[in-house]
C-alpha positions as CSV (number, residue, x, y, z in Angstrom):
1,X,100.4,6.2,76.3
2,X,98.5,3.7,79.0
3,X,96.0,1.8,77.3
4,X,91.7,2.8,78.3
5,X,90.9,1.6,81.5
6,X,87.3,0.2,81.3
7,X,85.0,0.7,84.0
8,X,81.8,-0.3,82.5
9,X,80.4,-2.0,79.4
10,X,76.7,-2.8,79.7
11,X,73.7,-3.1,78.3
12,X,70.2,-1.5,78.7
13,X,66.5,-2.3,78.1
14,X,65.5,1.4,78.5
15,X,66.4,4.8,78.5
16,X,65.9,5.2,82.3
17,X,67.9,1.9,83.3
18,X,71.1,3.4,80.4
19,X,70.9,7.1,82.4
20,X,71.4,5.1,85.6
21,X,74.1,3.0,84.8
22,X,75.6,5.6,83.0
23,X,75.7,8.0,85.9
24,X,77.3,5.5,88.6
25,X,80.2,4.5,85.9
26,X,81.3,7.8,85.0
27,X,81.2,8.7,89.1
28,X,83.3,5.7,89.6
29,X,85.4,6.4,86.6
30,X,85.7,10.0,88.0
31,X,87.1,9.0,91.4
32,X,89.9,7.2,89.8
33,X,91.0,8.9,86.7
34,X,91.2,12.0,89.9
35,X,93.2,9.7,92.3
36,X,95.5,8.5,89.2
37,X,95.3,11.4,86.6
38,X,95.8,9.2,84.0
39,X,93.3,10.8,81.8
40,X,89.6,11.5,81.7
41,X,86.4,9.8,81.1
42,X,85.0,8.7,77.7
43,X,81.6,7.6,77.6
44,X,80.9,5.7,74.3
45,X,77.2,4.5,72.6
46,X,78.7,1.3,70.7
47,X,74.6,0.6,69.8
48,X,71.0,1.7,70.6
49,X,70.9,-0.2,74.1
50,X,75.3,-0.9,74.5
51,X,77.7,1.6,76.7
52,X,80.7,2.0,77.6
53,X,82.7,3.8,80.5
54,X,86.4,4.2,80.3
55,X,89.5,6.4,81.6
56,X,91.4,7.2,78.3
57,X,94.5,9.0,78.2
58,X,93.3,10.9,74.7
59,X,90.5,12.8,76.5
60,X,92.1,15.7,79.1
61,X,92.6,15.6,83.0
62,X,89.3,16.4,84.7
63,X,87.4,16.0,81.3
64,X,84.4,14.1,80.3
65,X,83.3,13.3,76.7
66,X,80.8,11.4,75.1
67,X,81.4,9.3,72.0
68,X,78.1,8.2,70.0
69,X,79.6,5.5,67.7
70,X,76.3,4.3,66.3
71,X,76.4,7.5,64.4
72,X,80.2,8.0,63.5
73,X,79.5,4.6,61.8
74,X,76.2,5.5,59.6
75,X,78.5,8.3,58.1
């Protein structure tokens, strides 16, 4: 299995500027993970104002999923 392609790690100052960011990296993460099929898009909250956009080959083709990590690791 390919390792996650990254198309976006950033940070935000608010919730408007995340939603944004957020939206252009998964379209541009969608384009490619289409034109390669190499997986689908994972979109991960690593802190309160940290995302990231990636292609990973553990979520399905044509897929998109959200990973909140902040609270996976308060559990």
């Amino acid at each position: 299995m390919s390792p996650d392609l990254v198309f976006a790690d950033f940070r935000c100052t608010s919730a408007m500027e995340a939603e944004q960011e957020i939206t252009a990296a998964v379209a541009a993460a969608e384009l490619h993970a289409y034109s390669s099929q190499a997986g689908g898009v994972l979109v991960t909250r690593h802190d309160f104002n940290r995302f990231s956009v990636q292609i990973s080959p553990l979520v399905p083709f044509g897929c998109t999923v959200e990973h909140d990590a902040v609270v996976a690791s308060s559990m």
